[in-house]
C-alpha atoms as one frame of an Amber mdcrd trajectory, in Angstrom:
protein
   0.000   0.000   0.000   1.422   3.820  -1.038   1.744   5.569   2.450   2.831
   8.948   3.343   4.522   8.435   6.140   8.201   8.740   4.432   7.794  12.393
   4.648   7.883  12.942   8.707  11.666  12.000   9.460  12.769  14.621   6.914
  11.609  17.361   9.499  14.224  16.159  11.549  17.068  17.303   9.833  16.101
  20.800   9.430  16.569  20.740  13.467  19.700  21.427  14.422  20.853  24.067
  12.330  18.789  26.300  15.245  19.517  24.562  17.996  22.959  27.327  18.821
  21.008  30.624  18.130  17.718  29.322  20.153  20.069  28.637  23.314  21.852
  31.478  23.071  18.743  33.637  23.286  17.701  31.768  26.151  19.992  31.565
  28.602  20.228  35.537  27.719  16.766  36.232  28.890  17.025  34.006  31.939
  20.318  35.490  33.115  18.578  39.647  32.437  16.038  38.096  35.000  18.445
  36.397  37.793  19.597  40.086  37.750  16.089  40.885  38.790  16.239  38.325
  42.141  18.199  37.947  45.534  19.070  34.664  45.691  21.106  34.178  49.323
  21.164  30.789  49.290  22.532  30.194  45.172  19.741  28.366  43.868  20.158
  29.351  40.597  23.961  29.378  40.836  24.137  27.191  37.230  22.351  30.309
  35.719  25.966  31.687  34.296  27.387  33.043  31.415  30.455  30.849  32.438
  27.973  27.981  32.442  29.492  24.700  30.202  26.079  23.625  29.432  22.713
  25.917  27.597  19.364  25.874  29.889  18.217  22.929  28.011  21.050  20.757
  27.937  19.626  17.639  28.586  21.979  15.744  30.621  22.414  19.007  32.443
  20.209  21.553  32.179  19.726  24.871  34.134  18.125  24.250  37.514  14.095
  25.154  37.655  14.019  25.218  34.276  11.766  22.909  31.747  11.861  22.545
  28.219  10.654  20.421  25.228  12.815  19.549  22.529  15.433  21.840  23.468
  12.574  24.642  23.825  12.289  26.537  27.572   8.503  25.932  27.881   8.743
  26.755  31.857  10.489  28.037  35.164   9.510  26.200  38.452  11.409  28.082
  41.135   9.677  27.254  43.966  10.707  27.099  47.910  14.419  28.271  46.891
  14.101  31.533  49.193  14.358  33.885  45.833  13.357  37.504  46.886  13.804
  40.762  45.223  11.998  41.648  42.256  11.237  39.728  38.927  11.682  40.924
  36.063   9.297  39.157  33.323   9.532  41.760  30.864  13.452  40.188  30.862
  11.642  37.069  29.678   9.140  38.066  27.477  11.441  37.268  24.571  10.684
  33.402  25.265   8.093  32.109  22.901   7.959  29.021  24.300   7.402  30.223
  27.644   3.965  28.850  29.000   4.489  28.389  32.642   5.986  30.306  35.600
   6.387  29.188  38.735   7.021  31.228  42.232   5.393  29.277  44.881   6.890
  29.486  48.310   9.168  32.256  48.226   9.992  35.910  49.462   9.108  38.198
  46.515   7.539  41.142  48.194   7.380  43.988  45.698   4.181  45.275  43.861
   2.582  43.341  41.548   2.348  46.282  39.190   6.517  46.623  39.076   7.192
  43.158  37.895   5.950  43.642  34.194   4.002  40.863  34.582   1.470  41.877
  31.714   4.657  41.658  29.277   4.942  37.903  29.254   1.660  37.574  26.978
   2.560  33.840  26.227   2.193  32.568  29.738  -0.688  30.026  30.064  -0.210
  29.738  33.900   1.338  31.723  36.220   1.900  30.769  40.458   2.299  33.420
  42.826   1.466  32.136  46.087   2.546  32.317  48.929   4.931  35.200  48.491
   4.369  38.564  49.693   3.952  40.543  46.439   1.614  43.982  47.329  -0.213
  46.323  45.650  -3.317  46.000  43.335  -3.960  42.768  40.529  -3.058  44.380
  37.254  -5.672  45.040  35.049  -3.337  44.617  32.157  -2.372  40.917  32.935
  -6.374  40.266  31.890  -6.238  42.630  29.251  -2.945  41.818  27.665  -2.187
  37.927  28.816  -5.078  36.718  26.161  -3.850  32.815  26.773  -3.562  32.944
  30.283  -5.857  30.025  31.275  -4.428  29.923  35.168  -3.135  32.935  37.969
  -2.845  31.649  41.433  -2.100  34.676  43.964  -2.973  33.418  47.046  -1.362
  33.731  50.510   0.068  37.734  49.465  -0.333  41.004  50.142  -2.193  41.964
  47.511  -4.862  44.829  48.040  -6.901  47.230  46.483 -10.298  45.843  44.641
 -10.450  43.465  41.535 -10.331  44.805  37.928 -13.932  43.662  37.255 -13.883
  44.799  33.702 -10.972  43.354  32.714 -11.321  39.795  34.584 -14.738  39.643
  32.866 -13.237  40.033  29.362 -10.273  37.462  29.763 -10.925  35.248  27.068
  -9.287  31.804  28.267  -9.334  32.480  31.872 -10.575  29.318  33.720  -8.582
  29.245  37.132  -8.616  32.299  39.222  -6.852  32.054  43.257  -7.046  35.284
  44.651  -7.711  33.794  48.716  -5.980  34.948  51.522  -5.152  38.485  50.602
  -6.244  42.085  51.641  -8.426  42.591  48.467 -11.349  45.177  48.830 -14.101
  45.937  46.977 -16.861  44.377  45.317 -17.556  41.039  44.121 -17.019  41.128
  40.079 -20.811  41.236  38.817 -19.683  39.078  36.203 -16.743  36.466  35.193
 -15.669  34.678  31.710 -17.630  32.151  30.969 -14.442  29.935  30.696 -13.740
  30.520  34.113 -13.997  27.095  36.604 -12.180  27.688  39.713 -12.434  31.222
  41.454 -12.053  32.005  45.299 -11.845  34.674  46.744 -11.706  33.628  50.298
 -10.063  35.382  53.211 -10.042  38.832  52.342 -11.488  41.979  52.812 -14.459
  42.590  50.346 -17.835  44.204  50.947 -21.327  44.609  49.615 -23.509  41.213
  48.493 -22.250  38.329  46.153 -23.785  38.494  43.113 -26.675  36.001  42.440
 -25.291  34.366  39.215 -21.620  34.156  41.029 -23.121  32.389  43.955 -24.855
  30.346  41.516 -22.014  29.220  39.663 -19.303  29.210  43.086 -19.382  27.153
  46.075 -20.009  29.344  49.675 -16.268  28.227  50.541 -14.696  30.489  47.791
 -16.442  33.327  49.583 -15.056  32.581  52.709 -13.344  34.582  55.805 -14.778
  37.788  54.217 -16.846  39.505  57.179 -17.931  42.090  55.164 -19.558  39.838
  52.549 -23.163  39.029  52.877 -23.746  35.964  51.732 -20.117  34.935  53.080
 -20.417  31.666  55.068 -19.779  33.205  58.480 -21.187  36.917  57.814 -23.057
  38.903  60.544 -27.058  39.577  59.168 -26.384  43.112  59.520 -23.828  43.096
  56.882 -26.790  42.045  54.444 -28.816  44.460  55.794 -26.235  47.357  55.361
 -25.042  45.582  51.669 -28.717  45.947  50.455 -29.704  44.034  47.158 -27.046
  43.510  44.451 -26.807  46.048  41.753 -26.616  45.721  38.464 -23.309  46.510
  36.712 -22.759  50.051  35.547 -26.501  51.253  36.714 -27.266  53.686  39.417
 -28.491  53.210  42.931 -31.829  52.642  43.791 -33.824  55.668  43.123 -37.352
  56.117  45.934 -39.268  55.516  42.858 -37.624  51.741  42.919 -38.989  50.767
  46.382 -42.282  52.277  45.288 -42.437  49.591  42.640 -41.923  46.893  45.514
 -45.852  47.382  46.423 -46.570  46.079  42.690 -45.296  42.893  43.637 -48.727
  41.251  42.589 -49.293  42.966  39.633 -45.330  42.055  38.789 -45.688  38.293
  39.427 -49.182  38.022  37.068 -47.421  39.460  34.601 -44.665  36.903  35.337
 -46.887  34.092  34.952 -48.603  35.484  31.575 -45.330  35.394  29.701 -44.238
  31.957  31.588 -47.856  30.687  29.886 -46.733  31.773  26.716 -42.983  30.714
  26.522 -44.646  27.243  27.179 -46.985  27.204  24.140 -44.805  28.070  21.822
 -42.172  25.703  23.193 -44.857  22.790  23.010 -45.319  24.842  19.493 -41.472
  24.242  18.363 -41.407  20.858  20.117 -44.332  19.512  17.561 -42.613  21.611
  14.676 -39.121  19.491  15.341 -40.752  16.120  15.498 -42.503  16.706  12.125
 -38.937  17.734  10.441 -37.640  14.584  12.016 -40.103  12.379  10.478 -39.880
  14.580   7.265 -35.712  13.862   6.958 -36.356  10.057   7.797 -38.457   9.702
   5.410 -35.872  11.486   2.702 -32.697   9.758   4.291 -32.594   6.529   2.585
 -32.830   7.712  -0.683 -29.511   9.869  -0.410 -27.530   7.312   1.284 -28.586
   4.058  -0.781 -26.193   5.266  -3.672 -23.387   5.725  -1.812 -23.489   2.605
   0.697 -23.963   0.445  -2.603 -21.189   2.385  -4.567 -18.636   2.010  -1.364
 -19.176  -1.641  -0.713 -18.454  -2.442  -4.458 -14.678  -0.513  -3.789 -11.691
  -1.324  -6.008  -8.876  -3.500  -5.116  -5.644  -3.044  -3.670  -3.441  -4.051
  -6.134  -1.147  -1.240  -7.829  -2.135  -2.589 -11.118  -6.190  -2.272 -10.807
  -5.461   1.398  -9.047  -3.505   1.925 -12.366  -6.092   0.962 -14.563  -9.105
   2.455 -12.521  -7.409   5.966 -12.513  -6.501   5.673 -15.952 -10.558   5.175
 -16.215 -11.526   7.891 -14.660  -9.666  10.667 -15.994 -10.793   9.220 -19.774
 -14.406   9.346 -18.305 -14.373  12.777 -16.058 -12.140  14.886 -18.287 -10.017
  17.373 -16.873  -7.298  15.020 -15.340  -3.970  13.755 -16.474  -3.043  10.009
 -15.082   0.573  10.662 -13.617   1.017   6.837 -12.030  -1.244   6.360  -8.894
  -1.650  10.354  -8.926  -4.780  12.269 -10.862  -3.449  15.920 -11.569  -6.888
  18.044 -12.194  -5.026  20.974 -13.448  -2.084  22.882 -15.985  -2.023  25.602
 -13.417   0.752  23.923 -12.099   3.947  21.678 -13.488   3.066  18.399 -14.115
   4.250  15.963 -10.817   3.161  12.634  -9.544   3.147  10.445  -6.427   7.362
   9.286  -6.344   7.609  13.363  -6.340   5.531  13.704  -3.258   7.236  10.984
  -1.493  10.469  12.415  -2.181   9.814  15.775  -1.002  10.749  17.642   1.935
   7.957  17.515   4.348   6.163  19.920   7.282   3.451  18.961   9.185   1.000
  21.727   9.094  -1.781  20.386  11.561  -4.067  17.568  12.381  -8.004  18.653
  11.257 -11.348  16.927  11.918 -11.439  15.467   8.179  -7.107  14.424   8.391
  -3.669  15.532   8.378  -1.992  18.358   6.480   1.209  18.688   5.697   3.711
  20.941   3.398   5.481  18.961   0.723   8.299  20.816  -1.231   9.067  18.758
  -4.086  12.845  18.776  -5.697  11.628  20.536  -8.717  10.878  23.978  -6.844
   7.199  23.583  -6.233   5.377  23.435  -2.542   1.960  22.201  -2.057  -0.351
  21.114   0.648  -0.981  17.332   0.743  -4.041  16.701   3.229  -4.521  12.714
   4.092  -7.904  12.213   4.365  -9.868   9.520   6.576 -12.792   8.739   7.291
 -14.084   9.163   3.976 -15.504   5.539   2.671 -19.318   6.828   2.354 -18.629
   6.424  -1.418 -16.746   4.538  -4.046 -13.788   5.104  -6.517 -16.458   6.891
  -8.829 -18.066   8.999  -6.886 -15.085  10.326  -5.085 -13.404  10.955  -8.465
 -16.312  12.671 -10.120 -16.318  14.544  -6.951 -13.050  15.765  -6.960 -13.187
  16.906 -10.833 -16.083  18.771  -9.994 -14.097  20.830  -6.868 -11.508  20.663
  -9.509 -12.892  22.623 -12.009 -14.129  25.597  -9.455 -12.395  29.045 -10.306
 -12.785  31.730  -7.841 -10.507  34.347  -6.024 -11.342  32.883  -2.796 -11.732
  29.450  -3.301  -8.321  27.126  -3.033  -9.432  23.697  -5.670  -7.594  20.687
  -5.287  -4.877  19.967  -8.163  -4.837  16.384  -7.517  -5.367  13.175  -5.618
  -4.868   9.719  -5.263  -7.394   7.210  -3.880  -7.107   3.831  -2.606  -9.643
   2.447  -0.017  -7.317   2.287   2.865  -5.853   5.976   2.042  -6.871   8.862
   0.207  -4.783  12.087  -0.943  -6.292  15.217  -1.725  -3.556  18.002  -3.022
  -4.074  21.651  -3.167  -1.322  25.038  -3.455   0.516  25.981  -0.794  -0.592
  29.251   1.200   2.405  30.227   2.995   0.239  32.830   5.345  -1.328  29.376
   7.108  -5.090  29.696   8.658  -7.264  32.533   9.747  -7.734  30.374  13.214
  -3.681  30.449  13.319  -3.054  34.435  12.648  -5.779  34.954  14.915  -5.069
  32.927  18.027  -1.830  30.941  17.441   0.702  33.387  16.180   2.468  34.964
  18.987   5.846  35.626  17.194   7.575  39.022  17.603   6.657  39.289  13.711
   3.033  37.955  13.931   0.308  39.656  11.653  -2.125  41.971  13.390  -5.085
  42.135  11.856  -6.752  45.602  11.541 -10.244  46.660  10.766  -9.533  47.019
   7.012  -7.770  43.549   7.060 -11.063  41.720   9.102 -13.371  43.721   6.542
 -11.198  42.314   3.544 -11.305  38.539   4.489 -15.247  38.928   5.901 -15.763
  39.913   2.284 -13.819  37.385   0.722 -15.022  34.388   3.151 -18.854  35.297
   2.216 -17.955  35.830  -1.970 -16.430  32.508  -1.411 -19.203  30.963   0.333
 -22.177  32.192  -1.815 -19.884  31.149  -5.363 -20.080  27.646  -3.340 -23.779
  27.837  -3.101 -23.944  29.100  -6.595 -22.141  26.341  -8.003 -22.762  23.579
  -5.459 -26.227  24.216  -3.932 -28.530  23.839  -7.017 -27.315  20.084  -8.008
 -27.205  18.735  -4.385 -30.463  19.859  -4.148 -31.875  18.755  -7.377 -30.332
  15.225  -6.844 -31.533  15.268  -3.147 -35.393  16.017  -4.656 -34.882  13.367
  -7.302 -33.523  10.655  -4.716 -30.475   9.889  -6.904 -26.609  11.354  -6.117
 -25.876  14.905  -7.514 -24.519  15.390 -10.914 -21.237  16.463 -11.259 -21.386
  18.930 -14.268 -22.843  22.526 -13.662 -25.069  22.021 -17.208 -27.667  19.636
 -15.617 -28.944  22.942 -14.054 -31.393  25.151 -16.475 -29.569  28.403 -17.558
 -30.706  31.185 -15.264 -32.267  28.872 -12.767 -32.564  29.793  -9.079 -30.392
  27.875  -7.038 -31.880  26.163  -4.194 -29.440  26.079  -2.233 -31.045  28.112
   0.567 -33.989  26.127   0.761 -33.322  22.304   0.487 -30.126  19.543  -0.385
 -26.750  19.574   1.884 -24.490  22.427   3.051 -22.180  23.554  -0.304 -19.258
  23.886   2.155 -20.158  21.594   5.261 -16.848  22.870   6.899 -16.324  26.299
   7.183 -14.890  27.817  10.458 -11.387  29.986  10.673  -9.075  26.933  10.264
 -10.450  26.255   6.920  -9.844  29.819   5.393  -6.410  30.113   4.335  -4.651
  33.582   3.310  -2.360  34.034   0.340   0.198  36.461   0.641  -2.259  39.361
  -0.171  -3.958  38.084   2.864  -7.097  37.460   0.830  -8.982  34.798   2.440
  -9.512  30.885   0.283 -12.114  28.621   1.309 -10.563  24.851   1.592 -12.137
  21.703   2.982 -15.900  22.085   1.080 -18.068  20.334  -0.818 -16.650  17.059
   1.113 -19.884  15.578   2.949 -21.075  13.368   0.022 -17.508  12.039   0.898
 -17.736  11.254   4.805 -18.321   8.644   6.549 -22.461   8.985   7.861 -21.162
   8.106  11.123 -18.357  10.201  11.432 -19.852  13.240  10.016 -21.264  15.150
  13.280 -17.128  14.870  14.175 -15.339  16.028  11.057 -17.710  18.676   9.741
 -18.360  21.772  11.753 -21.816  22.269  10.018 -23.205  19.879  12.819 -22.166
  22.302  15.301 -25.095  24.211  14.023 -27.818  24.056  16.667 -30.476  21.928
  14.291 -27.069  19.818  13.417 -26.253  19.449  16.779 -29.842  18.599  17.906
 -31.526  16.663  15.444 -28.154  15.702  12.953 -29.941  17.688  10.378 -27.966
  20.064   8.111 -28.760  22.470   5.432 -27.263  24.999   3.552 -28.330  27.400
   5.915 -26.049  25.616   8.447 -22.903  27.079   6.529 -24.988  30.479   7.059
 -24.618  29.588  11.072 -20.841  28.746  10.308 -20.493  32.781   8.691 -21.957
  33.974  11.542 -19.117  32.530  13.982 -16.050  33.134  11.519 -17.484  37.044
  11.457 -18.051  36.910  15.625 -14.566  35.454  15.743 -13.487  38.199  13.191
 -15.225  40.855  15.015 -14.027  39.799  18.793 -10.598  38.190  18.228 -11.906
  35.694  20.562 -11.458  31.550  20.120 -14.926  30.124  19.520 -15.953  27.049
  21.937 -18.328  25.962  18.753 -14.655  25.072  17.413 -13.880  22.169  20.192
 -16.157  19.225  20.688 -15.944  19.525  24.143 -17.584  22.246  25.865 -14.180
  23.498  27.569 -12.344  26.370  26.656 -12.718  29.263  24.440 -15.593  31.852
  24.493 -19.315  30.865  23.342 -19.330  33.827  21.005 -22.682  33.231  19.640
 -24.579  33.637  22.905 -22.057  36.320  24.203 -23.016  38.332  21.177 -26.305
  37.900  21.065 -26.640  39.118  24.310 -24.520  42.119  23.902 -26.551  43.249
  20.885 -29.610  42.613  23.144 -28.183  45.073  25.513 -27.071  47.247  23.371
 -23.676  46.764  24.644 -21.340  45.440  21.405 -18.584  47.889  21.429 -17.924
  45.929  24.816 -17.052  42.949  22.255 -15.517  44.863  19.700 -11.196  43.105
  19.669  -9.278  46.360  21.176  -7.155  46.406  17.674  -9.986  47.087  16.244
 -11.131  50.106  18.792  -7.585  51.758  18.617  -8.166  52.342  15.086 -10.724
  55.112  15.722 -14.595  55.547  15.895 -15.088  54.320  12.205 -13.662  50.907
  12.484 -15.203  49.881  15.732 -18.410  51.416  14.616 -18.483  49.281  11.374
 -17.384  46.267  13.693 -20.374  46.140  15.281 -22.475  46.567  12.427 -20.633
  43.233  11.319 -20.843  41.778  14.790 -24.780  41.948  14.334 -24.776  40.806
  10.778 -22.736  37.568  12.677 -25.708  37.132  15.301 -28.007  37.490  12.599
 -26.668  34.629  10.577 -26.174  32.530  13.693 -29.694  32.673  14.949 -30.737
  29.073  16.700 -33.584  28.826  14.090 -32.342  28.230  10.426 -35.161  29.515
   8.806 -34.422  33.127  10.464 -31.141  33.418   9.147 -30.444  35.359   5.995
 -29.647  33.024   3.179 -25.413  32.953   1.899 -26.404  35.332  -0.938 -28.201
  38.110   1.656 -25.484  37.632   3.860 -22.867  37.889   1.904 -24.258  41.463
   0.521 -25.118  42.658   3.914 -20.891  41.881   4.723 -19.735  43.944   1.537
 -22.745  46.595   2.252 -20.462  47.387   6.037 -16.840  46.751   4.230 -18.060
  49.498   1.913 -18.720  51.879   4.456 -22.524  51.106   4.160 -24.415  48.459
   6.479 -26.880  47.107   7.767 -28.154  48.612  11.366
């Protein structure tokens, strides 16, 4: 069987040509911060420039400090009696640096000296049990966007929390802030990501909020006299705290305890909406049941085809691939047999599979549908190989009609494959290089000192570019899945079984065009203009595996009932333009519920209250009142299309002219 697998060792001897530099760099930054600390008892004595080894030596390596393949990925200096300052602006120059960790030791300056905000790579960072002062930074919220994990208990730290900024920390999900002098209010509200906060032993005041309480046990509230609701409090405090405000409103006005003698009026009204909410519930409930038995009754028609055509798959001998590829490019058109490998284009010079396994290989990532990598072949060309699996729903014939059809698209922002090869165990799919990598990687995974920032203009340019893509897809896609799915047999291939100047029907029946679209599948050429990759796959993909690989069962009706649409790549828009808008890591990306920020429901709420500029990515908001402005006009275009109900989103072709309407300086409201 033809593997890819050759192509991983060659990675490794690209290695060591970096290995001097990197170390060098290293044991710089760490020795600029042991000039930071008092260390009376030579802990870090090895941290020399006379030192015979580099911090990651492994037989020998600096002491407190970790690494990974030669990479310093952390500093555990606890109970070694270090005092002074620390300076972690000195290593802010580590890009590996994820972890720091100061537990147990007799750092007593103010937080705000240390520079802590500069080290914005830091996942984690342990402070406790020190005796570092002064007020938490609002900055190391604001400006630490991976920080996942602070521990500062057992300090001195005073002064009340910075609500604003804990509440808009995007990955935040540990928070020990116990047994300090902290004043102040309870934060009204925390991320969303957060699952461990305590705030015990301290000095705050007023009431804990409701949805805090709610979400906390009593014990993080603990030791704080002050605190009603604080297990231990005195029932005057409550008294003198009063109910819990709102954020940002004003105190109770006499007009508010006034309203207090409506209370019976207030609750019939209560009960009047609570009767309504339930009928149209019971409504949607008997709506939902008769789309179920509607696509049950349609499902066995689509799928026969394909579970016939796949259990009827080709041999494994070389020979029979030879002779079936030789078939197919006779009977598709468009593709030139090179060996095992179809090329589907002249765009590019003419290569086959011994070229790929003789290139120089990357590996770019591991997706839902397979495994990318970089292949630079010895005659000067680079291309993206993707290895695809779990994609057996259909034969040799289908596939390869399939992949002529993606072949044949030509749009600025669409990436078609150039080639493939197929076998049953293994399947290639070949595309153009785009050296720029992923959306999902510029926005969240580049934190080089050279990493793109991407302004309003930029965010407006690949919004555009993402929906022109998406609605060519429905275009050319839409209108034969949905014939075929109406006539019970598989879609054609050719864009001439549809009548000239039909409507497409994309928007109203058949299978998402795309299937896939979220930030990892929009790559960006060197003019940073955005090209769709990954679509028109789901014929391809294994039934079962489907609500895995494809994110247009992330959709709530895919994610509900396994039903998708072409309206469910309208709910994929609307998170690629939240995540565009906010700068913020969708959870609708991870199949857990875990990590990131649930920008759908954050946004919708914010445009509820009015509130979006709160959402709007800072980068986006330091480039005046226009940008930010026309952000949120975007941001609501992105609620819009992600609306629970599919048949109250705006279909690819109104969305996509609503997105060029705001790039253009018009927009929607």
């Amino acid at each position: 069987m033809v593997t890819f697998r050759p192509l991983l060792p060659l990675l490794l001897l690209l290695l060591p040509t970096t290995l001097t530099a990197e170390d060098g760099a290293d044991a710089a930054a760490l020795l600029r911060l042991k000039q930071s600390i008092s260390d009376p008892t030579d802990r870090l004595a090895a941290w020399s420039p006379s030192s015979p080894s580099p911090p990651c030596d492994a037989a020998n390596p600096w002491p407190g400090v970790q690494c990974y393949k030669g990479v310093v990925v952390g500093l555990r200096l606890t109970h070694m009696n270090l005092s002074g300052g620390f300076n972690f602006t000195a290593i802010s120059t580590l890009p590996g640096l994820h972890s720091v960790n100061l537990k147990h030791n007799n750092f007593s300056v103010p937080l705000s000296s240390t520079g802590v905000a500069a080290a914005r790579s830091l996942r984690a960072l342990y402070l406790s049990f020190n005796a570092f002062s002064g007020a938490v930074p609002a900055d190391v919220f604001t400006n630490m966007r991976w920080l996942k994990k602070l521990y500062l208990e057992g300090n001195n730290v005073t002064g009340p929390l910075p609500a604003d900024a804990i509440a808009a920390a995007p990955r935040l999900m540990e928070l020990h802030l116990d047994r300090n002098q902290i004043d102040g209010p309870v934060p009204f509200r925390l991320p969303s990501s957060l699952k461990l906060f305590n705030v015990s032993h301290n000095r705050l005041t007023g009431s804990i909020p409701p949805e805090i309480a709610r979400r906390f046990d009593k014990s993080a509230f603990a030791g704080n006299p002050g605190l009603c609701g604080s297990p231990g409090s005195d029932a005057a405090v409550c008294v003198a705290a009063g109910p819990v405000p709102p954020p940002a409103m004003p105190p109770p006005s006499p007009e508010d305890f006034v309203a207090v003698q409506e209370e019976t009026s207030v609750f019939v009204v209560i009960g009047i909406i609570l009767l309504v909410i339930l009928l149209v519930t019971g409504a949607m409930v008997l709506m939902l049941r008769q789309d179920e038995r509607n696509a049950a009754a349609a499902t066995p028609a689509a799928y026969d085809y394909y579970s016939t055509d796949a259990a009827a798959g080709p041999g494994s001998s070389k020979e029979m691939v030879a002779v079936d590829v030789a078939a197919s490019t006779s009977s598709h058109g468009g593709g030139r047999r090179m060996g095992e490998f179809v090329l589907l284009t002249d765009d590019v010079p003419p290569f086959g599979l011994p070229d790929l396994m003789k290139a120089s290989a990357e590996v770019l990532g591991n997706g839902t549908l397979g495994s990318a990598y970089k292949a630079a072949m010895r005659s000067g060309a680079t291309v993206a190989v993707k290895r695809m699996r779990d994609m057996n729903r259909a034969g040799r014939a289908e596939f390869e009609r399939r992949l002529h059809l993606l072949g044949e698209l030509r749009h600025p922002n669409v990436l078609p494959p150039v080639g493939y090869h197929f076998r049953k165990e293994e399947k290639l799919i070949v595309s153009q290089f785009m050296p720029r990598g992923s959306l999902l990687y510029i926005l969240h995974g580049d934190q080089s000192p050279n990493r793109v920032v991407l302004d309003w203009t930029a965010r407006a340019r690949i919004a555009v570019g993402v929906a022109r893509g998406l609605a060519f897809l429905h275009e050319k896609l839409g209108g034969a899945i949905a014939t075929a799915a109406a006539a019970g047999r598989p879609a054609s291939m050719d864009f001439d079984d549809a009548a000239p100047g039909a409507p497409s029907l994309a928007a109203e029946a058949g299978e998402p065009a795309h299937g896939n679209l979220k930030s990892g599948n929009i790559l960006l050429d060197l003019d940073m203009e955005p090209r769709l990759v990954d679509y028109g796959l789901l014929p391809l993909v294994d039934a079962s595996q489907a609500p895995q690989a494809m994110f247009a069962f992330r959709s709530p009706e895919g994610a509900t009932r396994g039903a998708v649409s072409p309206r469910s790549d309208v709910y994929c828009l609307g998170v690629v333009l939240l995540e565009l808008v906010t700068g913020r890591f969708p959870s609708q990306y991870l199949l857990s519920a875990r990590g990131g920020t649930d920008v759908v429901h954050w946004a919708a709420g914010a445009v509820a209250e009015g509130a979006e500029k709160e959402l709007v990515d800072p980068v986006i908001v330091a480039g005046g009142a226009g940008d930010w402005e026309a952000a949120v006009r975007l941001l609501r275009v992105g609620v819009r299309c992600a609306k629970p109900e599919p048949e109250t989103r705006p279909s690819v072709a109104e969305a996509a002219c609503l997105v060029e309407e705001i790039a253009g300086g018009g927009g929607a409201s």
